[in-house]
FIVOTI-418634 format. One record per residue (C-alpha): x, y, z; residue in one letter. Coordinates in steps of 0.1 Angstrom, whole numbers, padded with zeros to 4 digits, always signed. Layout:
% FIVOTI-418634
XYZa/...
END
This chain:
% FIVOTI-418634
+0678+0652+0689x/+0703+0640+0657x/+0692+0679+0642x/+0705+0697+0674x/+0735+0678+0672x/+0742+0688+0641x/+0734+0725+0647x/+0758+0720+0676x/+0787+0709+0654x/+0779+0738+0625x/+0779+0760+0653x/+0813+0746+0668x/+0828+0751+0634x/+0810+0782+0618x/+0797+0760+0593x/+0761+0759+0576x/+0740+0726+0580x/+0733+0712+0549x/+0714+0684+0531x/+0714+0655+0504x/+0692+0673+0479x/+0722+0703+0480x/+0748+0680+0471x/+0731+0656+0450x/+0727+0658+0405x/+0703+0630+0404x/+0691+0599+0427x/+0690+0561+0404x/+0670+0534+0419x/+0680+0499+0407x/+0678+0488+0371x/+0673+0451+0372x/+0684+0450+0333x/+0717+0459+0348x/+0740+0432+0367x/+0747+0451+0396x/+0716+0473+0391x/+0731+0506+0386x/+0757+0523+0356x/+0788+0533+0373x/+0782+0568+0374x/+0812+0591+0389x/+0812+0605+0423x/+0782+0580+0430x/+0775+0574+0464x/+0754+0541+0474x/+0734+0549+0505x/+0714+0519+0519x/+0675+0519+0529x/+0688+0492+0559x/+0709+0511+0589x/+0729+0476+0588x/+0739+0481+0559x/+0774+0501+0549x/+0769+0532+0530x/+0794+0528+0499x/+0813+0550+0469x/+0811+0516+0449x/+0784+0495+0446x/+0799+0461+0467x/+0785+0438+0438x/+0776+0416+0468x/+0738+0414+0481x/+0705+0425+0472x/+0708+0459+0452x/+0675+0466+0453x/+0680+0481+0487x/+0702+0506+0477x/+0700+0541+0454x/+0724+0557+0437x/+0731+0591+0443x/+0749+0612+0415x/+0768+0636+0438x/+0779+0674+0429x/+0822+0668+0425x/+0822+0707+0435x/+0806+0700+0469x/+0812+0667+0486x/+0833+0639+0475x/+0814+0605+0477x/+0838+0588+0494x/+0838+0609+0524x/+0800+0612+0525x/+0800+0572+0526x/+0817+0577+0554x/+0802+0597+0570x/+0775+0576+0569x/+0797+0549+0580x/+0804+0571+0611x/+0782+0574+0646x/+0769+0606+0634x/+0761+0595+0602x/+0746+0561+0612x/+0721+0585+0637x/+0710+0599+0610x/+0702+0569+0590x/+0688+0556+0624x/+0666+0587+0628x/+0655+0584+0596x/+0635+0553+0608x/+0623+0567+0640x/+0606+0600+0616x/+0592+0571+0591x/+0613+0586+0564x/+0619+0549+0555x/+0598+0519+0568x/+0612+0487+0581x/+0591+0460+0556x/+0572+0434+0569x/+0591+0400+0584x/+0580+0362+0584x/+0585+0334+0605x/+0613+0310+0601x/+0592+0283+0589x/+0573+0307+0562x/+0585+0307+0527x/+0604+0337+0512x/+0584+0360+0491x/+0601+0387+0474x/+0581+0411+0458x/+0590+0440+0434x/+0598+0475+0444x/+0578+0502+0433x/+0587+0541+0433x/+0552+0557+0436x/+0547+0590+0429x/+0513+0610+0418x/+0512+0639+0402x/+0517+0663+0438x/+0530+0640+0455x/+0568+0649+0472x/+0577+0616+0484x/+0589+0585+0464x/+0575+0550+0481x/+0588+0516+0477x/+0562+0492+0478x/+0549+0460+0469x/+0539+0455+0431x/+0544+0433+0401x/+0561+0439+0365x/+0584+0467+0352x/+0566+0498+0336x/+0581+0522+0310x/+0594+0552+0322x/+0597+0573+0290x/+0611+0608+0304x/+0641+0593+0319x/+0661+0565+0320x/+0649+0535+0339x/+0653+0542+0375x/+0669+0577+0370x/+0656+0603+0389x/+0665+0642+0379x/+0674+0670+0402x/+0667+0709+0391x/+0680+0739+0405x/+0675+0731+0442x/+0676+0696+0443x/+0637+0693+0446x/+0620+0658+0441x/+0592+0669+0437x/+0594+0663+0393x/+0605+0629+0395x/+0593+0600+0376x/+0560+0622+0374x/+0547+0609+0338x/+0513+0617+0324x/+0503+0618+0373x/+0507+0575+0363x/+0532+0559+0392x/+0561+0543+0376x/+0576+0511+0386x/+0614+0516+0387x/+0621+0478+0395x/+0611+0439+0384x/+0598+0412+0404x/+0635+0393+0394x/+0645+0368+0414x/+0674+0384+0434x/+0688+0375+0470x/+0671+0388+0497x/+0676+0392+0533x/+0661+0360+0548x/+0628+0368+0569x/+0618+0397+0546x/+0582+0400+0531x/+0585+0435+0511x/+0609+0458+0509x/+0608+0495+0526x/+0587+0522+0520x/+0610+0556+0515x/+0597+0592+0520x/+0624+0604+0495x/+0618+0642+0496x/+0618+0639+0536x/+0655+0618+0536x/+0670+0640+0512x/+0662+0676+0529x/+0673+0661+0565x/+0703+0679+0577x/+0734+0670+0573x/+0770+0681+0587x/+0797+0680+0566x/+0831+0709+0560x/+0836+0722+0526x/+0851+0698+0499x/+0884+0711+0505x/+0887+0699+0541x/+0867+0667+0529x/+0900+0657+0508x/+0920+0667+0534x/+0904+0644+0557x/+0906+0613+0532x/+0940+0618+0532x/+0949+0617+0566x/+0929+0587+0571x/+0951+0568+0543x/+0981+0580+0561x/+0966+0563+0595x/+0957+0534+0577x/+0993+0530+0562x/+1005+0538+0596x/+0991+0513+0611x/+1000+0486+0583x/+1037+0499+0585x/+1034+0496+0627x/+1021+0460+0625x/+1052+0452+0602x/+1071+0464+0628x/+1059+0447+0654x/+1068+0414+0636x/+1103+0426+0629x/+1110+0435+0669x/+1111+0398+0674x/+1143+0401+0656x/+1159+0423+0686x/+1171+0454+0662x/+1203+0472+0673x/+1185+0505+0676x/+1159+0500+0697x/+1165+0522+0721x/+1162+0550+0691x/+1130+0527+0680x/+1111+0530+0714x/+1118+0572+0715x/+1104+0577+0680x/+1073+0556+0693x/+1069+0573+0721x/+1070+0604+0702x/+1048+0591+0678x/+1023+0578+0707x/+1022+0611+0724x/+1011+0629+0694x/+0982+0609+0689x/+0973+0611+0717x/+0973+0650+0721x/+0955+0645+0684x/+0930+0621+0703x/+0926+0643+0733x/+0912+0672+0716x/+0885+0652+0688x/+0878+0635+0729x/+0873+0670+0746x/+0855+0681+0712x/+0828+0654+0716x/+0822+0659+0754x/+0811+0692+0751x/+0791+0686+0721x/+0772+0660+0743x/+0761+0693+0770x/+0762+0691+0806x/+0752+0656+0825x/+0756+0640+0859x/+0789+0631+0851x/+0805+0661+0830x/+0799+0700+0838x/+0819+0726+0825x/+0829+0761+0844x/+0846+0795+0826x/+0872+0797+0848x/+0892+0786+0879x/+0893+0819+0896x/+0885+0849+0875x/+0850+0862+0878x/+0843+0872+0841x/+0814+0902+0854x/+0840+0917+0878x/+0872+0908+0861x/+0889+0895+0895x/+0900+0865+0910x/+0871+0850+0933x/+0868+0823+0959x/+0830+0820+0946x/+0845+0806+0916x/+0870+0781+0926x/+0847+0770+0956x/+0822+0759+0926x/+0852+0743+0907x/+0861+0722+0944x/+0828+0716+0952x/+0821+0699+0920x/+0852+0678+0926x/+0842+0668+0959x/+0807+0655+0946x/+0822+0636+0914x/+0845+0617+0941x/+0812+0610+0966x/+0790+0598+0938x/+0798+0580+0906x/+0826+0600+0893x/+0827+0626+0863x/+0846+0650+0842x/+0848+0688+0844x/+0861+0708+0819x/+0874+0741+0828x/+0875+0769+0800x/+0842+0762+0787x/+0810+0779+0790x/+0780+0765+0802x/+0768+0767+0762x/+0793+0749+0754x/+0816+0780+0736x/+0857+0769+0740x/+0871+0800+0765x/+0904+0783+0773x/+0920+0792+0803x/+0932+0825+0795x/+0907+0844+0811x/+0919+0836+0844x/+0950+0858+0843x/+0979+0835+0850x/+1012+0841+0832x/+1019+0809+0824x/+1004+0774+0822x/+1024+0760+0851x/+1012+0787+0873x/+0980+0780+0858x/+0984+0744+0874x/+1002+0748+0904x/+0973+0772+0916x/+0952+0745+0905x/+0973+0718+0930x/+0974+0740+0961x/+0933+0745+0958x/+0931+0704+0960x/+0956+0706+0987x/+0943+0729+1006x/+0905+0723+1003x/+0906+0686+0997x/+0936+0672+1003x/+0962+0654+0990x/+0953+0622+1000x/+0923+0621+0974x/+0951+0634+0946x/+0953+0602+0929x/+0914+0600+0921x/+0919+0637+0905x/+0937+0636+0873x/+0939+0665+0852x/+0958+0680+0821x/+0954+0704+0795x/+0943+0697+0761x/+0946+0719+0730x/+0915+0725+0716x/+0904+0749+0686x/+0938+0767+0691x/+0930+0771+0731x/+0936+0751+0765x/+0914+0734+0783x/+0918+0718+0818x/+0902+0683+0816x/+0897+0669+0852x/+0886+0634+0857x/+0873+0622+0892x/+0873+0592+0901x/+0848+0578+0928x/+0859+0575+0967x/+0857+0544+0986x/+0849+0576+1018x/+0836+0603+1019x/+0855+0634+1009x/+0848+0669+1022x/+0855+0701+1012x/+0875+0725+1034x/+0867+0762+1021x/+0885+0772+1054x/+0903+0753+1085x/+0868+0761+1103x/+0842+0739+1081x/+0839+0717+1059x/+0810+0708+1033x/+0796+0676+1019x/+0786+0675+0985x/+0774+0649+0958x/+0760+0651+0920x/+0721+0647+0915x/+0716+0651+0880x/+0734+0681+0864x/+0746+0696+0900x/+0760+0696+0928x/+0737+0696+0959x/+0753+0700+0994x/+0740+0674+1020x/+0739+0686+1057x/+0728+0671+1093x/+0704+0637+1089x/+0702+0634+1048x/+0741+0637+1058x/+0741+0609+1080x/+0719+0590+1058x/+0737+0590+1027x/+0770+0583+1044x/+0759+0551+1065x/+0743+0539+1034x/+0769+0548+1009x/+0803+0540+1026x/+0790+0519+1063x/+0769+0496+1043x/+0739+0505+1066x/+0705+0505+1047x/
END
């Protein structure tokens, strides 16, 4: 599910899914010679075996480090502060979370309250084939004479498939030293390391990666300079009337900013009981004309969003998700675009449901989309296609399903007459 996701978001942005074992020089496990248990390598990102856990550019110095390794990132392809987080980040932490659920890491055994703590050293396993590096339970610290204690070396591709293999004899990576633990914890996790690293990833090129560190200082500094602020209004400036207009300026740009990442992540999530997209308003894209057939299935969904639970529809978007805008359906401008869109309510719905329809248009990847959110009736709402009939509708699953004669009746008494 986390893979399609991600092939979704490459797709969205023409970009190439990638993986850890692409970016990465070399993976450390911990050194317990060493204080915090790894050298301060740059462009070293920290990534946690526990989903709890934050994923980190610097080790904290805080914790157990045994349940962290060190990756020695490429500077020319990802910059180890955004990849922490990322990581830090919903998409990121379903990865991590997935990576459980696929056994790619194993939660370790747990004791009772009462039970004394054992902690036991962490071993990195590895025969002579084998492509994934375990952590397991063990005693002592073996030599590793190739490499470096706890260093793990990446050639050409990024394969793990050479490391810490030495005379096909397992070496221990990390000591039985007495280091705090999480309470409750009886060994620590098993890692399939070949499997975690070649998992897919999203991430833009390095450039953009910068880019995006940078704007996230400037909100962070924003929003240290607005607090400031907020504690000087209590001092009734003279220009606060010039105050609240740059703020309102400043609000409505976020906003917009908001709107689109918003817009972005429905459609990424496909088509549900609650959100459904449609091409167009009018224009039938196989005939190139304006057709009834299409704004009927725009007011139709409408009308079942308000006699059900609610939902959004997104107009300008394919049902595969691909961004059309609104373009396609011919009008000269935007406000003609939505004043069409008004008379259609008022004519096949009415205006006395316009409250629980709000819509806009959002910017997004350089087009517009018209965002309409329903809200659910307290009555039932029908839809007038002419002054002749009308039409009941409401949402079971991903559609709209008209309801006629007894099912009618039925759903109506039950729904808004409180009759079971």
């Amino acid at each position: 599910m986390v893979e399609k996701e991600i092939d979704s978001l490459c797709s969205q942005y023409g970009l190439k899914p990638t993986n850890l074992s692409d970016l990465t020089l070399k993976v450390n496990f911990p050194d317990p010679d060493l204080e915090y248990g790894f050298t301060g390598e740059e462009n070293s990102l920290y990534l946690p075996l526990y989903q709890e856990l934050s994923a980190a550019s610097s080790f904290p110095g805080e914790g157990d480090f045994r349940v962290y390794i060190q990756l020695v990132l490429d500077p020319d392809k990802v910059s180890s502060e955004y990849l922490a987080d990322f990581f830090n980040n919903p998409l990121g932490l379903k990865i991590r979370k997935a990576w459980e659920a696929r056994g790619f890491i194993l939660r370790p055994e747990t004791r009772e309250p009462e039970a004394p703590v054992s902690v036991p050293s962490v071993v990195n396993s590895l025969n002579g084939t084998a492509s994934s590096a375990h952590f397991s339970g063990g005693s002592g610290f073996a030599e590793v004479s190739s490499l470096t204690a706890g260093e793990i070396a990446f050639e050409s591709k990024a394969s793990v498939e050479n490391m810490c293999e030495e005379n096909g004899e397992s070496a221990s990576v990390l000591s039985g030293a007495a280091v705090p633990f999480f309470p409750g914890v009886l060994s620590l996790p098993n890692v399939d390391l070949d499997s975690l690293t070649h998992s897919k990833l999203y991430l833009p090129d390095l450039q953009v990666q910068l880019e995006v560190l940078k704007i996230k200082a400037l909100t962070k500094e924003l929003i240290s300079q607005l607090g400031v602020f907020e504690c000087r209004l209590s001092t009734y400036p003279k220009s606060i009337t010039h105050i609240r207009k740059k703020l309102e300026l400043i609000r409505e740009a976020v906003k917009l900013a908001n709107d689109s990442d918003y817009i972005l992540e429905l459609i990424r999530r496909g088509e549900s009981k609650k959100l459904e997209f449609k091409s167009t308003l009018r224009m039938n894209l196989i005939t190139g004309k304006p057709d009834w057939n299409i704004e009927h299935a725009v007011m139709k969904t409408i009308v079942a969003y308000l006699n059900t639970d609610g939902g959004i529809l997104l107009v300008g978007v394919s049902n595969s998700g691909e961004v059309l805008g609104i373009k396609n359906d011919g009008f000269p401008n935007e406000d003609r675009f939505l004043l069409h869109f008004k008379q259609l309510i008022k004519q096949h719905i009415g205006l006395n449901y316009a409250s629980m329809i709000e819509y806009t248009l959002v910017p997004v990847n350089g087009k517009k989309i018209l965002e309409i959110d329903c809200k659910k009736s307290d009555e039932a709402v029908f839809l007038k296609p002419d002054r002749n009939d009308e039409e009941f509708y409401i949402r079971i699953g991903p559609s709209s399903e008209r309801l006629t004669g007894s099912k009618l009746i039925e759903y109506v008494n039950r729904r808004y007459n409180g009759k079971a």
